[in-house]
Rosetta silent file (secondary structure, phi, psi, omega in degrees, C-alpha in Angstrom):
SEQUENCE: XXXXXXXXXXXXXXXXXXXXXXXXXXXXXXXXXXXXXXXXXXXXXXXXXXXXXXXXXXXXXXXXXXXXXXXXXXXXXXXXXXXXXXXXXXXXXXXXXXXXXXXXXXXXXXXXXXXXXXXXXXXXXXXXXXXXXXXXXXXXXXXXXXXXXXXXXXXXXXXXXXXXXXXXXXXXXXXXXXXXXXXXXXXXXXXXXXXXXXXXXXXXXXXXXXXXXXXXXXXXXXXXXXXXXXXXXXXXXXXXXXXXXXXXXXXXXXXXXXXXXXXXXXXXXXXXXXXXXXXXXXXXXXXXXXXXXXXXXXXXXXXXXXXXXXXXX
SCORE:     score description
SCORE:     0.000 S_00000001
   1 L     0.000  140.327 -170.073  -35.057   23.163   11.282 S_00000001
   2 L   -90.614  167.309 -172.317  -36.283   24.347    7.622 S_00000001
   3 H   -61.410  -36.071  173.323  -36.750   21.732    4.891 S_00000001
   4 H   -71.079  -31.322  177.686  -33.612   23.463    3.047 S_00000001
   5 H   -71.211  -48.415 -167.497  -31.334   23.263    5.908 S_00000001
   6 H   -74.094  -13.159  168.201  -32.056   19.136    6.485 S_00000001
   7 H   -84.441  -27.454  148.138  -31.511   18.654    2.778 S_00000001
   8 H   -38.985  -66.698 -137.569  -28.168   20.316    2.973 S_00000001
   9 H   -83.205  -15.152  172.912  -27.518   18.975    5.945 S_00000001
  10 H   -83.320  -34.156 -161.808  -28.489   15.118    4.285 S_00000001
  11 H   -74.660  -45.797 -170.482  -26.891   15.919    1.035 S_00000001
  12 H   -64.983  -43.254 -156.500  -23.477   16.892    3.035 S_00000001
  13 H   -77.094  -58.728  179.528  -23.900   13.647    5.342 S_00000001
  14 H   -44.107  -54.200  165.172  -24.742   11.642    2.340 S_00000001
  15 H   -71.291  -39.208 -141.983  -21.045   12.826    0.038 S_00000001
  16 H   -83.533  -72.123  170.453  -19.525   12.597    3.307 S_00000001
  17 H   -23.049  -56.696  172.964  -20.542    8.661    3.494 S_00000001
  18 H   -48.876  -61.025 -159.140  -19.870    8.241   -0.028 S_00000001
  19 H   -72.975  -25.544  138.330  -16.348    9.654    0.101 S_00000001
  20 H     0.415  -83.600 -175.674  -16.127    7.267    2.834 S_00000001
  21 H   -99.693   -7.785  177.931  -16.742    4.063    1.668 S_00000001
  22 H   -47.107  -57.755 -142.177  -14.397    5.607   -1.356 S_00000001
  23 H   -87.011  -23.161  178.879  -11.537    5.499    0.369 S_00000001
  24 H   -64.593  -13.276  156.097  -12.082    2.078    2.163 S_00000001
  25 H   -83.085  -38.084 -169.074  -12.628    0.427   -1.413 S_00000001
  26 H   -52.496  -68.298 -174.684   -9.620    2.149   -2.440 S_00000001
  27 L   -72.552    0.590  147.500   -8.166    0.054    0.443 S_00000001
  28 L    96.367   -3.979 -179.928   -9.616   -3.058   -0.138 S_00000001
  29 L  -106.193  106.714  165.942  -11.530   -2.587    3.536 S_00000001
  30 L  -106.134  120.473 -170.208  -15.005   -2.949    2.479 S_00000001
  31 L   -88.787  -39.720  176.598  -17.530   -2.132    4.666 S_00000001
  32 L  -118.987   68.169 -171.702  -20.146   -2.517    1.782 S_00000001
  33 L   -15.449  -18.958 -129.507  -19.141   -5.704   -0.217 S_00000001
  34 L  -136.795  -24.920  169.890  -20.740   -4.552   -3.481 S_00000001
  35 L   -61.063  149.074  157.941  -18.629   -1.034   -3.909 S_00000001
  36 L  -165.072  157.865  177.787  -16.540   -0.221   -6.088 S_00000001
  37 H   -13.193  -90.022  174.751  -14.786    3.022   -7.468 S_00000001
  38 H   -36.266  -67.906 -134.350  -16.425    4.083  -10.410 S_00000001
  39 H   -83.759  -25.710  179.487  -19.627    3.342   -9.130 S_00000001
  40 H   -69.444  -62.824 -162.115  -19.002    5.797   -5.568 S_00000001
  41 H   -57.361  -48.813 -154.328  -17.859    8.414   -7.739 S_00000001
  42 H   -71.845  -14.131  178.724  -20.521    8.761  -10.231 S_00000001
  43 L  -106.469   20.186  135.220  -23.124    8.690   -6.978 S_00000001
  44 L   120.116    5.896 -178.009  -21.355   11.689   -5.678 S_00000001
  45 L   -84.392  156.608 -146.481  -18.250   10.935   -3.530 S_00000001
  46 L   -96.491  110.216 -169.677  -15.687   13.454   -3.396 S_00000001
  47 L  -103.369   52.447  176.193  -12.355   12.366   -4.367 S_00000001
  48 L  -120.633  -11.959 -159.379  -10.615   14.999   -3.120 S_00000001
  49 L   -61.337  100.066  153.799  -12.269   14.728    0.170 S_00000001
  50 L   -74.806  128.546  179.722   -9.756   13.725    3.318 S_00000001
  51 E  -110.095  122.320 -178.039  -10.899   11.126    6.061 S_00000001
  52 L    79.036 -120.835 -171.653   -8.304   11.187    8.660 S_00000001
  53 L  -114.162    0.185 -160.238   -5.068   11.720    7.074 S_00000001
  54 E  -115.423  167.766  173.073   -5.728   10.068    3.809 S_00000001
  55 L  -100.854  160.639  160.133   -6.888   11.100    0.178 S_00000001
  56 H   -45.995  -70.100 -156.410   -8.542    8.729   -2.587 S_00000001
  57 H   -68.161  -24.642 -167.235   -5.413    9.237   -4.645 S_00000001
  58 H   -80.193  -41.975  178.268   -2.935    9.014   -2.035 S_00000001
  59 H   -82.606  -20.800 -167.852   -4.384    5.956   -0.821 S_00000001
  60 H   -73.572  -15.940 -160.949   -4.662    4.251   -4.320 S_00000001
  61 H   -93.440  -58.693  163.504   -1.048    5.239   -4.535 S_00000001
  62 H   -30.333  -56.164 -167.199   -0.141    3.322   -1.257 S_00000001
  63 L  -106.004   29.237  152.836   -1.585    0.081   -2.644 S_00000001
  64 L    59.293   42.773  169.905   -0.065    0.673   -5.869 S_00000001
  65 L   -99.127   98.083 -168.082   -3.302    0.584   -7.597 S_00000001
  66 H   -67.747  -28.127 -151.698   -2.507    1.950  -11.260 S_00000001
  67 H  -108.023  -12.672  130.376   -6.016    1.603  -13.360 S_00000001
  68 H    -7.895  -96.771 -160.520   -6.852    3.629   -9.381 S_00000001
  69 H   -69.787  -20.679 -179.163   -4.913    6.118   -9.643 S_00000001
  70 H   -83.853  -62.589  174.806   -5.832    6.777  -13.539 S_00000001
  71 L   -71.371    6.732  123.189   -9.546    6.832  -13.004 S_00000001
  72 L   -45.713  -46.925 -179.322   -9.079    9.563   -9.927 S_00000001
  73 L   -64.793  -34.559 -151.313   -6.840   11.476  -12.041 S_00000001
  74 L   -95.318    7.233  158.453   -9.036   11.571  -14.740 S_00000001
  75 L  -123.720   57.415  163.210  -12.274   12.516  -12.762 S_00000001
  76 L    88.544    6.208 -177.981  -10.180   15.560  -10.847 S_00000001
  77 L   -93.852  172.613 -149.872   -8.394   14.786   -8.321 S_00000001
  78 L  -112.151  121.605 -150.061   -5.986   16.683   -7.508 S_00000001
  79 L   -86.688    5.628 -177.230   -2.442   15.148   -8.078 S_00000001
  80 L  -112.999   14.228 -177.847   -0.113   17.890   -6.141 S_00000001
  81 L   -44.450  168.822 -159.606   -2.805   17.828   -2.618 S_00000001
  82 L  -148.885   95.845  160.940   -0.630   17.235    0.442 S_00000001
  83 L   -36.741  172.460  149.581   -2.486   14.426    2.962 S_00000001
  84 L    -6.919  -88.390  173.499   -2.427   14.117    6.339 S_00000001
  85 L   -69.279   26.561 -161.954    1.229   13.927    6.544 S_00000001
  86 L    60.403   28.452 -150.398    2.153   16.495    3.972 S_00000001
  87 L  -160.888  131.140 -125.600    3.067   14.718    1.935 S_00000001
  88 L  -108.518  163.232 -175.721    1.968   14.717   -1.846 S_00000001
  89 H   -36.320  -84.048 -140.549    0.289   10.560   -4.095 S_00000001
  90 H   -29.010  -29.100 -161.364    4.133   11.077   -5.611 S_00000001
  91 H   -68.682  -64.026 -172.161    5.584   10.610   -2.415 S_00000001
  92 L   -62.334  -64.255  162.582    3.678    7.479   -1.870 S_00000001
  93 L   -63.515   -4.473  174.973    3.766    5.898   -5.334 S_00000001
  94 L   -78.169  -12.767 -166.080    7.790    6.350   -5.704 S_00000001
  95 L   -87.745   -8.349 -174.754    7.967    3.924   -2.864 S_00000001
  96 L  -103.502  -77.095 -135.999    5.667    1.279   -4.795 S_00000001
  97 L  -146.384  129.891  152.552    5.089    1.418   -8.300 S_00000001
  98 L   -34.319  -66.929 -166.596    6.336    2.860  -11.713 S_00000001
  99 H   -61.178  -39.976  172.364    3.491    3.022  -13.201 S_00000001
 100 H   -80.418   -6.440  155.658    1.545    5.318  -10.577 S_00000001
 101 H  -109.844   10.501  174.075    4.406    7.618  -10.713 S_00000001
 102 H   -94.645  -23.009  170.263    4.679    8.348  -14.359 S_00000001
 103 H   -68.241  -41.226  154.567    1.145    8.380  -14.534 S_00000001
 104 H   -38.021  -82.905  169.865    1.213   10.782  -11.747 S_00000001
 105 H   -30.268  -47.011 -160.608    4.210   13.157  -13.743 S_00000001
 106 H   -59.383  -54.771 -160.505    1.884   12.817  -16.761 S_00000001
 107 L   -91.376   24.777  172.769   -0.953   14.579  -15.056 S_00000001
 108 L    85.769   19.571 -177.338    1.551   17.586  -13.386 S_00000001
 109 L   -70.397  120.145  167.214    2.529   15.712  -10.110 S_00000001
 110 L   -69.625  106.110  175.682    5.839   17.839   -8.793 S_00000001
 111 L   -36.206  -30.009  178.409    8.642   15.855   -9.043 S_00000001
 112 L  -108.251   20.013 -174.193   10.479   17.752   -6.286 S_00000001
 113 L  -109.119  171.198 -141.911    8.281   18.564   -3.677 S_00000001
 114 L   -97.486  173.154  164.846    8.760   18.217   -0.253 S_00000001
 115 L  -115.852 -178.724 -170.590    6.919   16.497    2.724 S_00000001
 116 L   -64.255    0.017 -169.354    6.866   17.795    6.467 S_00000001
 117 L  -137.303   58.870 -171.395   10.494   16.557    6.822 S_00000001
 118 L    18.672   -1.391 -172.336   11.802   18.003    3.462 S_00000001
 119 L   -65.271  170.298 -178.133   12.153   14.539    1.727 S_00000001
 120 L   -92.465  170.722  149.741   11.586   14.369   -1.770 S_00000001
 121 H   -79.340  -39.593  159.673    9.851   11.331   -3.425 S_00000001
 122 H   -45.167  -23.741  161.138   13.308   10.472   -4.825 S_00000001
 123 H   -54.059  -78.234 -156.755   14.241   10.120   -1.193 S_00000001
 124 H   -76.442   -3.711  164.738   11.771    7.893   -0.506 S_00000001
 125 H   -87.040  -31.481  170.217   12.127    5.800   -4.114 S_00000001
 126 H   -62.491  -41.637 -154.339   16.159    5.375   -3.070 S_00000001
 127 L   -92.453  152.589  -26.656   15.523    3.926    0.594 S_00000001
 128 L   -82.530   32.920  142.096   13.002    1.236   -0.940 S_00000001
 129 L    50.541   59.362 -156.929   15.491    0.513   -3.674 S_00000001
 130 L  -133.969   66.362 -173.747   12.809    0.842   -6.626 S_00000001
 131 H   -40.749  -70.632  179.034   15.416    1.608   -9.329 S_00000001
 132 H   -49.301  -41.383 -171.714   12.810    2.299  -11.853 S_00000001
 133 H   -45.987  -74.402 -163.993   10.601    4.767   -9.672 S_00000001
 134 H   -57.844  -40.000 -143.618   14.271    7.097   -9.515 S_00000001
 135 H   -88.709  -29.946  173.928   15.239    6.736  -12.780 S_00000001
 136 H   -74.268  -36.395  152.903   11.447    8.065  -13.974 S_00000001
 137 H   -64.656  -26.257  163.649   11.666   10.711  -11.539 S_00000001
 138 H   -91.781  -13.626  161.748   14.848   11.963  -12.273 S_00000001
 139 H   -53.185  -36.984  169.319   14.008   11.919  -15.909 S_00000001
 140 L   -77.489   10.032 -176.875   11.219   14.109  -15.084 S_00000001
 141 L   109.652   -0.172 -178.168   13.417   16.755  -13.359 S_00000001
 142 L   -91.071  134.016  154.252   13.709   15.606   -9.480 S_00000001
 143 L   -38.090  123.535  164.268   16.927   16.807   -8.248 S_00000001
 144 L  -104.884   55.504 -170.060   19.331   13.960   -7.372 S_00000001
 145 L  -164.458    5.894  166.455   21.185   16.062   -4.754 S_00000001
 146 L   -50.376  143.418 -173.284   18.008   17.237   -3.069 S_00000001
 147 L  -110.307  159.748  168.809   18.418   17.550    0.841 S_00000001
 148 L  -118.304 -176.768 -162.198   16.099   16.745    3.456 S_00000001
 149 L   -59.931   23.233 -166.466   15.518   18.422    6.881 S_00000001
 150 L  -144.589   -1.851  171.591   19.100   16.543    8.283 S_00000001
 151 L    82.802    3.315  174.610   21.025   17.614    5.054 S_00000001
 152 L   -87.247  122.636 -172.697   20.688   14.129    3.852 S_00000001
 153 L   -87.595  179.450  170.742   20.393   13.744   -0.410 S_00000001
 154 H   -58.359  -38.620  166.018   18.839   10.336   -1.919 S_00000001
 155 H   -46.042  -46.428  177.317   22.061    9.053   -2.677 S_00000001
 156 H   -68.176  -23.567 -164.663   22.787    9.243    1.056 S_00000001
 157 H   -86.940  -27.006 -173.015   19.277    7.533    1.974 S_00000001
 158 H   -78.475  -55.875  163.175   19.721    4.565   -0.529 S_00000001
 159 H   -28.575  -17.927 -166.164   23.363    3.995    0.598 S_00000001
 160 L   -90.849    1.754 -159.904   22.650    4.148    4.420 S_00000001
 161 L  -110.868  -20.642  177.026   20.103    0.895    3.277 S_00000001
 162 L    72.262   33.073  150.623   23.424   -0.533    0.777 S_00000001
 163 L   -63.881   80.296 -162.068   20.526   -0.260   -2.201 S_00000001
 164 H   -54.593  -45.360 -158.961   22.866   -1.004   -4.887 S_00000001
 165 H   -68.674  -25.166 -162.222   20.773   -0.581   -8.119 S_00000001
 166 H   -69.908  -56.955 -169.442   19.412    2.646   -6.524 S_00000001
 167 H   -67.153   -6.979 -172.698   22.919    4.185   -5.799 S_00000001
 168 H   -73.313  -78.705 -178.588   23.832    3.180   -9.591 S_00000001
 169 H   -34.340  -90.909 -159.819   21.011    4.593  -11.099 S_00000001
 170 H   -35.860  -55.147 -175.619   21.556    8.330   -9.064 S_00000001
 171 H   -70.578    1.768  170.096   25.193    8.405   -9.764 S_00000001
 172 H   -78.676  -42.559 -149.871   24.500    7.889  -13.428 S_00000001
 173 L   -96.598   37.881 -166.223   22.183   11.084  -12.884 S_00000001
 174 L    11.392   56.615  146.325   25.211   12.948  -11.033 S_00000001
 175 L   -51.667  114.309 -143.502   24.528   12.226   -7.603 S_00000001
 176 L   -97.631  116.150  176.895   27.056   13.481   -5.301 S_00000001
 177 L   -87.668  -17.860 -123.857   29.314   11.298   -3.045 S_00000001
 178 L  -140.341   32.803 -175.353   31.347   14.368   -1.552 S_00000001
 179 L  -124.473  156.927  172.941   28.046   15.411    0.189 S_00000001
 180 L  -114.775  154.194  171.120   27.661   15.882    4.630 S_00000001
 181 L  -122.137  177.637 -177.000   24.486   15.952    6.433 S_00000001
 182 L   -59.163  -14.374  158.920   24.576   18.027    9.777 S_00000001
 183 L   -58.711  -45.232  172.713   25.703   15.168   11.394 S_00000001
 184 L   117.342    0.057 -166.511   28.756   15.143    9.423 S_00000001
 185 L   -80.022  123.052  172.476   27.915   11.687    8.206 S_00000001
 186 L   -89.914  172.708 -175.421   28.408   10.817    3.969 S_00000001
 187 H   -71.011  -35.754 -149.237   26.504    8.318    1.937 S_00000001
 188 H   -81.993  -47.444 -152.207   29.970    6.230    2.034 S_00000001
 189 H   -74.921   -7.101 -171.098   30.085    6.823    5.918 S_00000001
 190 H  -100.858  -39.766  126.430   26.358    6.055    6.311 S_00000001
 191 H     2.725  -87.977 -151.241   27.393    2.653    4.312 S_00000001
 192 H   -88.398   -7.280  168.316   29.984    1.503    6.588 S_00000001
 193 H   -74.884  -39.277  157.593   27.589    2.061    9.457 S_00000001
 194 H   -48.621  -56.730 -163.076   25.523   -0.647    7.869 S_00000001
 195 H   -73.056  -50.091 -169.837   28.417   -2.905    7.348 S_00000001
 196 H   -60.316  -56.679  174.626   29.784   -2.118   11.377 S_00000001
 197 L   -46.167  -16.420  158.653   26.386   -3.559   12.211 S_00000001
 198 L    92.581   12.217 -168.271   27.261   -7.061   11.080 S_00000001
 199 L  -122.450   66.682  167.389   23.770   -6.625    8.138 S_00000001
 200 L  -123.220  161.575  154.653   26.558   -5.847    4.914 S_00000001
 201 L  -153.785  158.053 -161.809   26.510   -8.457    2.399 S_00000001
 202 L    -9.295  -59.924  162.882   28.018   -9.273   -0.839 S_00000001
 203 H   -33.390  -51.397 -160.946   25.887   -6.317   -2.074 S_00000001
 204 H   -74.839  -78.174 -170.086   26.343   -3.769    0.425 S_00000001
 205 H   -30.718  -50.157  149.628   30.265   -4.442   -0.420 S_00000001
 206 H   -16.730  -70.704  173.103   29.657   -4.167   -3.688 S_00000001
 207 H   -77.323    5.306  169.342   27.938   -0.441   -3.113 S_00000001
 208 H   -88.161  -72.157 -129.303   31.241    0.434   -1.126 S_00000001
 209 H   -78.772  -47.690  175.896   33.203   -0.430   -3.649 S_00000001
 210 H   -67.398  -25.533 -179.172   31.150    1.623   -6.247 S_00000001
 211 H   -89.735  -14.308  153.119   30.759    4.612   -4.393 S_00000001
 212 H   -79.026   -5.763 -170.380   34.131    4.692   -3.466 S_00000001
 213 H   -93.674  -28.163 -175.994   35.000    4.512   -6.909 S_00000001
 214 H   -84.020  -38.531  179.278   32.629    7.621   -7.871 S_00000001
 215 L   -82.881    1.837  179.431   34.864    9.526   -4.805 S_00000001
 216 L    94.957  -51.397  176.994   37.930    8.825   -5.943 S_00000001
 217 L   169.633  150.551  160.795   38.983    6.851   -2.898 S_00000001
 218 L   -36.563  129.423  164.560   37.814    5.737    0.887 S_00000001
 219 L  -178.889  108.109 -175.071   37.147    8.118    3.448 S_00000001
 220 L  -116.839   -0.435 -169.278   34.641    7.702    6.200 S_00000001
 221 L   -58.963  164.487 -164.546   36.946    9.479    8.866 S_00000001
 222 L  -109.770  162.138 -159.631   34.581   12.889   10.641 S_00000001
 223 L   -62.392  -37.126  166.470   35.790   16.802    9.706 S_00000001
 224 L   -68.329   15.646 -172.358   37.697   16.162   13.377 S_00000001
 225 L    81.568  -17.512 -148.691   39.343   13.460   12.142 S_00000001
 226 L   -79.294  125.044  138.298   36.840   11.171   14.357 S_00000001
 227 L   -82.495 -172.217 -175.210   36.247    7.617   12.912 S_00000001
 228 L   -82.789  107.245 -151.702   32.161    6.593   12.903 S_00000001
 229 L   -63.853  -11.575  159.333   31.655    5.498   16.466 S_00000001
 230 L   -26.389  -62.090 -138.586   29.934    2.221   14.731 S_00000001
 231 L   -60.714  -20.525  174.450   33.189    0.941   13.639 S_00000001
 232 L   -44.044  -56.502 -163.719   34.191    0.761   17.188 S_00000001
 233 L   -73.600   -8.343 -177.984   32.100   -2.542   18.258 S_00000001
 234 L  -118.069   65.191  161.543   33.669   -4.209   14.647 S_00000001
 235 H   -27.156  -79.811  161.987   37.795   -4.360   15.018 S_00000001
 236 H    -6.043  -60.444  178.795   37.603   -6.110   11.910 S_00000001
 237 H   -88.535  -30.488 -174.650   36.206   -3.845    9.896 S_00000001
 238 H   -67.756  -42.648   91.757   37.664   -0.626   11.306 S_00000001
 239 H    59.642  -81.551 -146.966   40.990   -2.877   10.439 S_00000001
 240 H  -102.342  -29.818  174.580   40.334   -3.368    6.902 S_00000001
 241 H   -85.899  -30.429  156.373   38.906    0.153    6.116 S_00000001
 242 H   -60.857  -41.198 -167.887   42.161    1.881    7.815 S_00000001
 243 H   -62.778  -55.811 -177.828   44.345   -0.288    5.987 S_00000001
 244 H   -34.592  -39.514 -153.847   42.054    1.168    2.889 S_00000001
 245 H   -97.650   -7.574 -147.147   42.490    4.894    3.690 S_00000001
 246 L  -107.934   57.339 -173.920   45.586    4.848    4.521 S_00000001
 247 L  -115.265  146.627 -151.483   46.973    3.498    0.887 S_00000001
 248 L  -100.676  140.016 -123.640   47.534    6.781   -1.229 S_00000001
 249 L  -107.844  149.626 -177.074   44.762    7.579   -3.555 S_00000001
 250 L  -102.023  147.375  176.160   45.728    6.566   -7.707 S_00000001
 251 H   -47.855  -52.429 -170.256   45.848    9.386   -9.973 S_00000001
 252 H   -62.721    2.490  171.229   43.638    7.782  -12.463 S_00000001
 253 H   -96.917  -64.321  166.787   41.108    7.386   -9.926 S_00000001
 254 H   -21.487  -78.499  171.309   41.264   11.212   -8.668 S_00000001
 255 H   -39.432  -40.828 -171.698   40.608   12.052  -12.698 S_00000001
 256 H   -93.767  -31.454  152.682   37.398   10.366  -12.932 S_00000001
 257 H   -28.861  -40.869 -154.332   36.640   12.026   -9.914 S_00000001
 258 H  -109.597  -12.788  168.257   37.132   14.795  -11.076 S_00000001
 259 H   -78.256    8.485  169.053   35.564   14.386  -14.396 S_00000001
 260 H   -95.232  -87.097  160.018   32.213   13.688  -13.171 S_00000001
 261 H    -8.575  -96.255 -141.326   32.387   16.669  -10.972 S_00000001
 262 L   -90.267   39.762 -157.666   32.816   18.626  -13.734 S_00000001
 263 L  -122.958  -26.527 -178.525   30.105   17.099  -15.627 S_00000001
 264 L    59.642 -165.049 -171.134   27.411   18.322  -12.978 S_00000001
 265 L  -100.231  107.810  163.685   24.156   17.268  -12.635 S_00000001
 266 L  -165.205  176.471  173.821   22.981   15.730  -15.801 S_00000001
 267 L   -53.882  134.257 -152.126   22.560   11.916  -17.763 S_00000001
 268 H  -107.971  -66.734 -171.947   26.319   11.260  -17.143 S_00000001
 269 H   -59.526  -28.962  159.901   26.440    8.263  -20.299 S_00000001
 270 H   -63.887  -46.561 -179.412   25.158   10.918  -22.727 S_00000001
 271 H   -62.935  -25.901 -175.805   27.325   13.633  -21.639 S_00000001
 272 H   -86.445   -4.777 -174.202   30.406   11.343  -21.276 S_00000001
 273 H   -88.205  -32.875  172.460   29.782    9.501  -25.008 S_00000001
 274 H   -90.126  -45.239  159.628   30.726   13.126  -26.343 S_00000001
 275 L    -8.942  105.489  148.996   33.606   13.461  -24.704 S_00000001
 276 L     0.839   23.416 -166.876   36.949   13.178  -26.837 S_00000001
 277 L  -139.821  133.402 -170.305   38.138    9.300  -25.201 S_00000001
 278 L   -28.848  164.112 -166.165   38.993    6.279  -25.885 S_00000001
 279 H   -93.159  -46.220  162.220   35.204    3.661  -25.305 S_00000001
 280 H   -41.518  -43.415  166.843   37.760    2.015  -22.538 S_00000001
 281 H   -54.619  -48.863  177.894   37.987    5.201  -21.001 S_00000001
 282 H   -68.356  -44.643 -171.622   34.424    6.322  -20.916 S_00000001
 283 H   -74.528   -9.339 -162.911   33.053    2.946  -18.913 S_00000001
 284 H   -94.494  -42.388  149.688   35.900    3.431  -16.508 S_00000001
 285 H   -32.144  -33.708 -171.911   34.379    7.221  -16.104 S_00000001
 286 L  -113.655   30.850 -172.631   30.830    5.785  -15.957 S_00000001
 287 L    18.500   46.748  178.522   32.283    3.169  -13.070 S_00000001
 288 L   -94.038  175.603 -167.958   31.104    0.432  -15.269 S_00000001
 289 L    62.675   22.648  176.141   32.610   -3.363  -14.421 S_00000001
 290 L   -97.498  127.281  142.206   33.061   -1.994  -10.983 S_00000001
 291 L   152.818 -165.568 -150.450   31.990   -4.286   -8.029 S_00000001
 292 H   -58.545  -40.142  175.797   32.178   -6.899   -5.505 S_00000001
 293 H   -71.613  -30.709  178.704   31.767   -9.936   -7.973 S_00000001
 294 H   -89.173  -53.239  169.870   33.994   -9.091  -10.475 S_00000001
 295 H   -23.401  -55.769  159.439   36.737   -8.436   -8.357 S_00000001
 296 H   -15.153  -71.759  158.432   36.580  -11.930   -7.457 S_00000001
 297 H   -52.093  -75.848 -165.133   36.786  -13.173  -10.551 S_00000001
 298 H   -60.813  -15.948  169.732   39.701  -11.521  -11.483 S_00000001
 299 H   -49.548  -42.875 -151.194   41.133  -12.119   -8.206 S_00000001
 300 H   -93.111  -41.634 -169.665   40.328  -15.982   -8.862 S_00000001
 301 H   -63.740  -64.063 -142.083   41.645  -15.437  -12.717 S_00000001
 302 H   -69.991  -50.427 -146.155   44.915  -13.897  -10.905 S_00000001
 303 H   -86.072  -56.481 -166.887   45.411  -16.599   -8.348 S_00000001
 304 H   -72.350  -33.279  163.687   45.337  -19.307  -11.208 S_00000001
 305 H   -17.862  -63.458 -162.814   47.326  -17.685  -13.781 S_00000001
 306 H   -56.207  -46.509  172.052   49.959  -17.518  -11.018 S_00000001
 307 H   -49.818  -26.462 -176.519   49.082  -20.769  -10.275 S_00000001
 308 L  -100.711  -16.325 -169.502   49.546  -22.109  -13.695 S_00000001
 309 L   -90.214  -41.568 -165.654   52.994  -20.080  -14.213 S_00000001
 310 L   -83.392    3.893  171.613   54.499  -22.317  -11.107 S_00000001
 311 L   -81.794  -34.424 -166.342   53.181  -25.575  -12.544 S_00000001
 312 L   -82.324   22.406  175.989   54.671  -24.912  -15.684 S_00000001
 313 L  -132.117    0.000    0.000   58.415  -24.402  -14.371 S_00000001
């Protein structure tokens, strides 16, 4: 072997090594006690370089390491690369941390792109209920009505988890309730699947209540008419959600249905603050004061009023 091939062949072995122990600092598994970031890079490892399945940036994004993820960006790497799994840092930081996705979006990270299963990172920022991560991403332009390979949007993935702040946030961003995946299953019907399972709690009712509120009215029955073969093993609940559907839907609910809908996909509280209507009118459009706790209360207001009218006669 000539003297030029084994210094290639050291120089490659050497960056290889480097890029290496990069990513294994990144992750906090140190192999060499004494590494750190800066100091790999500037001694040649590549941090664009994939070991396995993972990237430098990808992984710094996993462990939600922002002051990471800045000094990668800012000595090249490259913030739309696709890992192992297809799947691009953004993916990875919406499920963690704020900060590593806006700092991503800063440096030209695509808000909408897919992984090997079509999710979005707003997919994966609804189902781990990280209410800022969607709200920065849909500011930047991610779709909230994006589908994945099963026809399922974000709205449907935070609902099937009863992530309340998550399902808030989207349907402020006109998120769609009145959406099917190839199953035939809706974010409300993916909900009540939760709830049939005996894991709903004050919350999850709560996100029924709002998202039924955004549709206008209950309906988890299938395009055959079919209820959600959960609801079977819970009497109870199948019970209390027939009794629901089969009550006739109020006009003034139907209208803010339908005024959303025709509002599309945009910031819902700017577009509805121009609108021509009373300030009562607009929150009842923008489902604010909707959910599980305040019903209570006024339930609890209601019972003593009444309560107070029959003391007093």
């Amino acid at each position: 072997m000539s003297s030029t091939m084994w210094y290639i062949m050291q120089s490659i072995q050497s960056k290889y090594s480097l890029s290496e122990r990069l990513i294994r600092t990144i992750a906090a598994i140190r192999s060499f006690p004494h590494d750190n970031v800066e100091d790999l890079i500037r001694k040649g490892a590549d941090v664009n370089r994939m070991h396995g399945t993972l990237k430098p940036l990808h992984c710094a994004c996993m462990v939600a390491d922002t002051d990471c993820v800045e000094l990668l960006l800012e000595k090249g790497a490259e913030v739309n690369a696709l890992d192992g799994y297809n799947r691009t840092a953004l993916h990875y930081a919406a499920e963690k941390d704020e900060g590593c996705v806006e700092l991503l979006l800063e440096y030209g990270a695509q808000p909408n792109a897919l992984d090997g299963n079509k999710d979005t990172p707003l997919h994966w920022a609804a189902f781990k209920d990280n209410p800022e991560c969607v709200r920065a991403l849909l500011e930047s332009g991610a779709h909230p009505n994006a589908r994945d390979y099963n026809n399922d949007t974000p709205l449907s993935w935070a609902a099937m988890k009863g992530n309340l702040e998550s399902v808030r946030v989207l349907l402020d961003y006109g998120g769609q309730v009145h959406v099917t995946n190839l199953k035939g299953q809706t974010p409300i019907s993916r909900l009540v699947a939760l709830l049939a399972r005996g894991l709903g709690s004050e919350q999850e009712e709560e996100c029924l209540e709002l998202l039924c509120s955004a549709a206008g009215r209950l309906e988890v029955r299938r395009a055959d008419g079919s209820m959600p073969h959960e609801l079977s093993k819970h009497p109870e609940l199948l019970a209390r959600l027939s009794g629901m559907m089969a009550q006739p839907a109020l006009l003034r609910d139907l209208a803010r249905c339908a005024v959303r809908n025709s509002l599309g996909v945009q910031y819902l509280p700017t577009a509805v603050k121009q609108l021509p209507l009373p300030e009562s009118v607009k929150q009842y459009v923008l489902l604010r004061n909707i959910g599980y706790k305040q019903d209570k209360e006024r339930e609890k207001e209601g019972e003593q009023t009444l309560c107070n009218a029959l003391q007093s006669k």
